[in-house]
N, CA, C and O atoms as CSV, one atom per row, in Angstrom:
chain,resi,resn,atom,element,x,y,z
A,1,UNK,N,N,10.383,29.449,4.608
A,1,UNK,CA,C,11.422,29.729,5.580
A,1,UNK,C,C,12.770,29.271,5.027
A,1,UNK,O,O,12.947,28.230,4.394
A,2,UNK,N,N,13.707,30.186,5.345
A,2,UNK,CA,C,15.065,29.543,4.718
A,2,UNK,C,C,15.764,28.997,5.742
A,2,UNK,O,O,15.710,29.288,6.937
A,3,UNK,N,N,16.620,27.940,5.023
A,3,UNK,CA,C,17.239,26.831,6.034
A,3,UNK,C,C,18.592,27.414,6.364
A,3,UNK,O,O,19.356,27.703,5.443
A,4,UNK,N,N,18.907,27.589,7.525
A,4,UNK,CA,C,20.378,28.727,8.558
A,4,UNK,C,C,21.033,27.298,8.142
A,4,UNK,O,O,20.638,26.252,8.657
A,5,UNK,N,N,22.133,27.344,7.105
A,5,UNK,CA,C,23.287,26.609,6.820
A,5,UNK,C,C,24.337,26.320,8.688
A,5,UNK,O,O,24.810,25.362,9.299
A,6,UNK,N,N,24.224,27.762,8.877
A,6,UNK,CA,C,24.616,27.596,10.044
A,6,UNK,C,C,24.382,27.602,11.590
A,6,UNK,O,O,25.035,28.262,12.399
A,7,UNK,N,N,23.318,26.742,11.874
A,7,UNK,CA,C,22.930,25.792,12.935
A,7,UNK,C,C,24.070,25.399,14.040
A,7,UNK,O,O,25.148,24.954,13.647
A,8,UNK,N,N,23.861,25.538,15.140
A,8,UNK,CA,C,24.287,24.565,15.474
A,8,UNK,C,C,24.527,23.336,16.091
A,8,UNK,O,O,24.185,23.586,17.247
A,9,UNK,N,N,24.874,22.223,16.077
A,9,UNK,CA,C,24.843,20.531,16.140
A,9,UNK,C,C,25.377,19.788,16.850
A,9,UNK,O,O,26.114,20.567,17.454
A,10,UNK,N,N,25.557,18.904,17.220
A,10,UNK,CA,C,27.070,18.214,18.030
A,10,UNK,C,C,27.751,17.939,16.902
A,10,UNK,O,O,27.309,17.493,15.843
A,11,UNK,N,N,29.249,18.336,17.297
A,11,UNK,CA,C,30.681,18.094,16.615
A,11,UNK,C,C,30.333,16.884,15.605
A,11,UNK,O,O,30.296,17.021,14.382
A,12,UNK,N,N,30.086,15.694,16.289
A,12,UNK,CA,C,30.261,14.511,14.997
A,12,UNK,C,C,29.233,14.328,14.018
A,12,UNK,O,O,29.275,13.525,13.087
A,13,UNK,N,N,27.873,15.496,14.414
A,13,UNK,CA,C,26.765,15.143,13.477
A,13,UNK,C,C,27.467,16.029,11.908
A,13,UNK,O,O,27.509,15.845,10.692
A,14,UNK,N,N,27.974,17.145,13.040
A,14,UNK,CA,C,28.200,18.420,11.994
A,14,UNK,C,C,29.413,17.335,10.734
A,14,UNK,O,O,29.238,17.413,9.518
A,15,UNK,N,N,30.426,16.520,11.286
A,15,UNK,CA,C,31.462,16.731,10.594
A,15,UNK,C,C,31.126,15.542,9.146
A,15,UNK,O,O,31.577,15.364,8.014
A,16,UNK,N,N,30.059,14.935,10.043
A,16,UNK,CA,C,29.607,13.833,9.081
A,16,UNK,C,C,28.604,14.251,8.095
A,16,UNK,O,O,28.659,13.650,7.022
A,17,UNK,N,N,27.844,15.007,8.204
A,17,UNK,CA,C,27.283,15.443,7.408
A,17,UNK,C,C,27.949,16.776,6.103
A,17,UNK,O,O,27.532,17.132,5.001
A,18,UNK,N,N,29.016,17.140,6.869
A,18,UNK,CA,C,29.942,17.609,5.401
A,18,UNK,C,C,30.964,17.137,4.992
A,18,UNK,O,O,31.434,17.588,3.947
A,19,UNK,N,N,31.441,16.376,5.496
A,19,UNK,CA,C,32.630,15.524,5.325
A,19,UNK,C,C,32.503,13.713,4.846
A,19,UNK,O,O,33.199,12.856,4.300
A,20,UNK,N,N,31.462,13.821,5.316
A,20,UNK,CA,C,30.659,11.883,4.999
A,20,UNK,C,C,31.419,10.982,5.100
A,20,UNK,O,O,31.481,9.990,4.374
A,21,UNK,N,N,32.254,11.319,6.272
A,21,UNK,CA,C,32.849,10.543,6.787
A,21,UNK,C,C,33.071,10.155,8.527
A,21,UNK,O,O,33.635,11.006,9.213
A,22,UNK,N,N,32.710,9.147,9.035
A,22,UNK,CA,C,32.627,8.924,10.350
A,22,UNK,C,C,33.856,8.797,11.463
A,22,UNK,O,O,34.427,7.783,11.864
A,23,UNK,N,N,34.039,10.058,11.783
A,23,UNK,CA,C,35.440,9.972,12.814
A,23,UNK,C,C,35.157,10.141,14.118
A,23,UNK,O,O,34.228,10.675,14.722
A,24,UNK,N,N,36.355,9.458,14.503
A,24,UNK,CA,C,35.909,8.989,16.215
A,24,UNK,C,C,36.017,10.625,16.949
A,24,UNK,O,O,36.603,11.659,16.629
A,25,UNK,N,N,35.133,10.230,18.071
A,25,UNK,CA,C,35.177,11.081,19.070
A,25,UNK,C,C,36.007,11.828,19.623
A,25,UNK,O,O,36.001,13.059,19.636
A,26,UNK,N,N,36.948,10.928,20.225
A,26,UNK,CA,C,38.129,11.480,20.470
A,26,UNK,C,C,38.688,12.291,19.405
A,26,UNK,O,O,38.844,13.463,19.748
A,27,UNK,N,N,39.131,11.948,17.893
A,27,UNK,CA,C,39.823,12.810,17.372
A,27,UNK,C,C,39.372,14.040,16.998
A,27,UNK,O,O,40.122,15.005,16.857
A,28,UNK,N,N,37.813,14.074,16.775
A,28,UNK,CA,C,37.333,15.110,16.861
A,28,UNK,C,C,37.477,16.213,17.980
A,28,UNK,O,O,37.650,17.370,17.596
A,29,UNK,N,N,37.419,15.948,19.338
A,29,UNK,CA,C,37.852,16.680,20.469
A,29,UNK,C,C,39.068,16.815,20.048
A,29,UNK,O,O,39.140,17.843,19.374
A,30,UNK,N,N,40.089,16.258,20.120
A,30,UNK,CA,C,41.462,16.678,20.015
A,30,UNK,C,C,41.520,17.547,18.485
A,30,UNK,O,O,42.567,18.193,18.454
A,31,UNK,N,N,40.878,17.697,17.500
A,31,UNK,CA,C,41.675,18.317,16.670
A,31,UNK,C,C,40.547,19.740,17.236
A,31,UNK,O,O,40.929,20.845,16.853
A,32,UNK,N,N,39.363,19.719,18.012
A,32,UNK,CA,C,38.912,21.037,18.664
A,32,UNK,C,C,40.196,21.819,19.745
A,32,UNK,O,O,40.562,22.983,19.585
A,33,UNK,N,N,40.622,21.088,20.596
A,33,UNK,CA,C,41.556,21.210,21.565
A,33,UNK,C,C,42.702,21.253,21.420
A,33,UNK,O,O,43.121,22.004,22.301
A,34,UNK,N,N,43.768,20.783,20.637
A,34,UNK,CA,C,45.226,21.052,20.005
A,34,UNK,C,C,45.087,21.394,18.823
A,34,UNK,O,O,45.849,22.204,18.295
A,35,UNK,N,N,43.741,20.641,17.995
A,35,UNK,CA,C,44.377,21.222,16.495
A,35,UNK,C,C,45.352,20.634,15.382
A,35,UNK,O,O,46.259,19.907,15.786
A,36,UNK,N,N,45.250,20.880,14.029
A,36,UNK,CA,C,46.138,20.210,13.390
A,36,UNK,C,C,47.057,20.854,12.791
A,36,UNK,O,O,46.708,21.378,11.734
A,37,UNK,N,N,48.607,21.056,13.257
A,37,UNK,CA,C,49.542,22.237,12.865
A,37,UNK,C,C,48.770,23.626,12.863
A,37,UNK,O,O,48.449,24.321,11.899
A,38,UNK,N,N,48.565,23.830,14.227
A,38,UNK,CA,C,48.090,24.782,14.701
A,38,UNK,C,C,46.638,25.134,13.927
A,38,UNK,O,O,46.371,26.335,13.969
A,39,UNK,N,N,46.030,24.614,13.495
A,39,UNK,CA,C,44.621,24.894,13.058
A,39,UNK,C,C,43.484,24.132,13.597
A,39,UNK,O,O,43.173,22.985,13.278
A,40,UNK,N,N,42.719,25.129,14.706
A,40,UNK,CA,C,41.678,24.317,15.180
A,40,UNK,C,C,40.503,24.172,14.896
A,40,UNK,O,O,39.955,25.259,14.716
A,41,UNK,N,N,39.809,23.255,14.761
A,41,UNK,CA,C,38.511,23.133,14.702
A,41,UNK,C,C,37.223,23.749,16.173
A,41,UNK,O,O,36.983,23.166,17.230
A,42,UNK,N,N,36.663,25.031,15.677
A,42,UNK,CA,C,36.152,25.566,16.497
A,42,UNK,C,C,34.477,24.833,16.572
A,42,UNK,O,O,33.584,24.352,15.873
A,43,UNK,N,N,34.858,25.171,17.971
A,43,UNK,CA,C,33.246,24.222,18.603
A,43,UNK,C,C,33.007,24.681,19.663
A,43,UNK,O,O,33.987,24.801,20.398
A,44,UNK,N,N,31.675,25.125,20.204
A,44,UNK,CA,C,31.417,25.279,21.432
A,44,UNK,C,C,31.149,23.973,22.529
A,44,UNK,O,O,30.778,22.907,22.038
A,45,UNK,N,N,31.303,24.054,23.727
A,45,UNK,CA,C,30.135,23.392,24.600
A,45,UNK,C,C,28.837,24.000,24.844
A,45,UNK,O,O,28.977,25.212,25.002
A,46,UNK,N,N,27.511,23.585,24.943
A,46,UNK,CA,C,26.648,23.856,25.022
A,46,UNK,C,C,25.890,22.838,25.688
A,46,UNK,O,O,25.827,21.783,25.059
A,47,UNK,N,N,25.132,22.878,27.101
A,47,UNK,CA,C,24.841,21.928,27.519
A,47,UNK,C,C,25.444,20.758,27.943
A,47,UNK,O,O,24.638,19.829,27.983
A,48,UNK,N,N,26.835,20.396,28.352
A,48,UNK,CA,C,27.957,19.590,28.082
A,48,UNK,C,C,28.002,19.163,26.905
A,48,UNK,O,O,28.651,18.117,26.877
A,49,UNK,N,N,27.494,19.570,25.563
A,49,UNK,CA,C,27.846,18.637,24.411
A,49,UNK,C,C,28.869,19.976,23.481
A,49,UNK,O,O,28.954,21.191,23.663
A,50,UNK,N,N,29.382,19.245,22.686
A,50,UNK,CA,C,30.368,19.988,21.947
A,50,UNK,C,C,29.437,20.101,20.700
A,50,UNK,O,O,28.632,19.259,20.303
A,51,UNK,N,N,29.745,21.428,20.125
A,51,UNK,CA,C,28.762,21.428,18.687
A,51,UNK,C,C,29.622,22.641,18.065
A,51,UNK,O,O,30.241,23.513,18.675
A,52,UNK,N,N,29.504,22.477,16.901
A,52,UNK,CA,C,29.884,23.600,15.915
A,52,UNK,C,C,28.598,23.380,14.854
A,52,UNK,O,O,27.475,22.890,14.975
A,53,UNK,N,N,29.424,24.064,13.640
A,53,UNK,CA,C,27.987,24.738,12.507
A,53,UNK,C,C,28.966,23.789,11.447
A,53,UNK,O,O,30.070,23.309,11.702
A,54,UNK,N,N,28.168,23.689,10.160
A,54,UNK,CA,C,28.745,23.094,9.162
A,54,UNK,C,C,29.870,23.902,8.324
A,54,UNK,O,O,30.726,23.474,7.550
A,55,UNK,N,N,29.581,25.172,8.733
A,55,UNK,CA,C,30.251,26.081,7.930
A,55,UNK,C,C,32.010,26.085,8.494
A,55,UNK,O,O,33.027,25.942,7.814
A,56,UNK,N,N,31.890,26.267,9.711
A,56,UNK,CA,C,33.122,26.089,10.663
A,56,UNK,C,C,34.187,24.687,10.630
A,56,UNK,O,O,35.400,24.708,10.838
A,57,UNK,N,N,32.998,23.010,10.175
A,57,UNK,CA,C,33.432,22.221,9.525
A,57,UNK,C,C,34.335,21.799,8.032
A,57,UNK,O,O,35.114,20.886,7.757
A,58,UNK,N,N,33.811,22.900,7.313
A,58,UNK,CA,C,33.849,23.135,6.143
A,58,UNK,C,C,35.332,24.098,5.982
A,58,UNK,O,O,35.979,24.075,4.936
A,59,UNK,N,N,35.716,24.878,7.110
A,59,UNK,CA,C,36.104,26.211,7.386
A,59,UNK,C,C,37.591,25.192,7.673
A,59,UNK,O,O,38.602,25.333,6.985
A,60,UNK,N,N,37.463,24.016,8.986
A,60,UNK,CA,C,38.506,23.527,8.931
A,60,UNK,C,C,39.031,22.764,8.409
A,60,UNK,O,O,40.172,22.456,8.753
A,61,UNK,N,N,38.417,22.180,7.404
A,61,UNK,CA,C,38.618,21.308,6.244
A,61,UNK,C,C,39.844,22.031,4.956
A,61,UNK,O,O,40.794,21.587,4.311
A,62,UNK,N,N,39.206,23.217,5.077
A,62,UNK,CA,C,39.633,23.951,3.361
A,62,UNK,C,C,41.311,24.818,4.100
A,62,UNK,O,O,42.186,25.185,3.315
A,63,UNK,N,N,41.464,25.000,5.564
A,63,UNK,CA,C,42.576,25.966,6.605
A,63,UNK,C,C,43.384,24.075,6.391
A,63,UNK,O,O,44.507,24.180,5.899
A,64,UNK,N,N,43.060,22.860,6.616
A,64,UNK,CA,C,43.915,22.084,6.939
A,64,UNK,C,C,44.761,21.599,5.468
A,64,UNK,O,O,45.953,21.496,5.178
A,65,UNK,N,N,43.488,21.371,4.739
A,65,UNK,CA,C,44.102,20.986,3.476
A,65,UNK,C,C,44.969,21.823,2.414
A,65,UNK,O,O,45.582,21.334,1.465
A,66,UNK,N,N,44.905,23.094,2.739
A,66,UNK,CA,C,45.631,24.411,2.357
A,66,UNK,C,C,46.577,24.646,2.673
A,66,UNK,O,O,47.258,25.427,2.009
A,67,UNK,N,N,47.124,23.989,4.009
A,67,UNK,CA,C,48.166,24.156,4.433
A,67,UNK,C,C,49.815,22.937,3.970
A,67,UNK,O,O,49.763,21.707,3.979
A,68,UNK,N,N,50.894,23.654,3.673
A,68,UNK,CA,C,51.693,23.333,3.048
A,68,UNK,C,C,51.887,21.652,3.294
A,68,UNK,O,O,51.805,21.510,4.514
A,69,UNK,N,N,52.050,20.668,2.826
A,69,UNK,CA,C,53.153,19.943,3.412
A,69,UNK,C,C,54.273,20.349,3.520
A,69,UNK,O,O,54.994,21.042,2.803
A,70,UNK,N,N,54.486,19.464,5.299
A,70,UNK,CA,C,56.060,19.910,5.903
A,70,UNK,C,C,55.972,21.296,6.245
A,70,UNK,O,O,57.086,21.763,6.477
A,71,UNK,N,N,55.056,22.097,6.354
A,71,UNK,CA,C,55.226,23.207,6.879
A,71,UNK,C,C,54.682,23.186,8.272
A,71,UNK,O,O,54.749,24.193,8.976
C-alpha cells in the first residue's frame, strides 16, 4: 500500500513533522487566520480540530520564504 503524503492531521502534528520544529498554538492559528504578508497557511476544521496535510505545510513554508524582504 502506498503511503498518501497527503493525509490529513492536526495543524501542529502536520507542521512539526515537516518543519521539526515546535510552534505554539496560537501562532499556528493566526498564521491559518491572518497569515504572513498575506500568505496563509491553509487548514481545515474537522471535528473542532484544525488540520492540514504536510504538503500544504511545506506549500507555506516555500510561498513565505520566497517572498521578498520588505515587500
Amino acid at each position: 500500500m502506498e503511503r498518501n503524503a497527503d493525509l490529513l492531521e492536526p495543524i501542529r502534528a502536520a507542521f512539526a513533522k515537516v518543519a521539526s520544529v515546535d510552534v505554539h498554538d496560537e501562532t499556528l492559528r493566526r498564521w491559518h487566520r491572518r497569515g504572513v504578508g498575506g500568505i496563509k497557511l491553509k487548514a481545515w476544521r474537522v471535528a473542532g480540530q484544525l488540520v492540514t496535510t504536510a504538503s500544504e505545510v511545506l506549500e507555506f513554508i516555500r510561498r513565505t520564504n520566497a517572498k521578498e524582504p520588505g515587500a
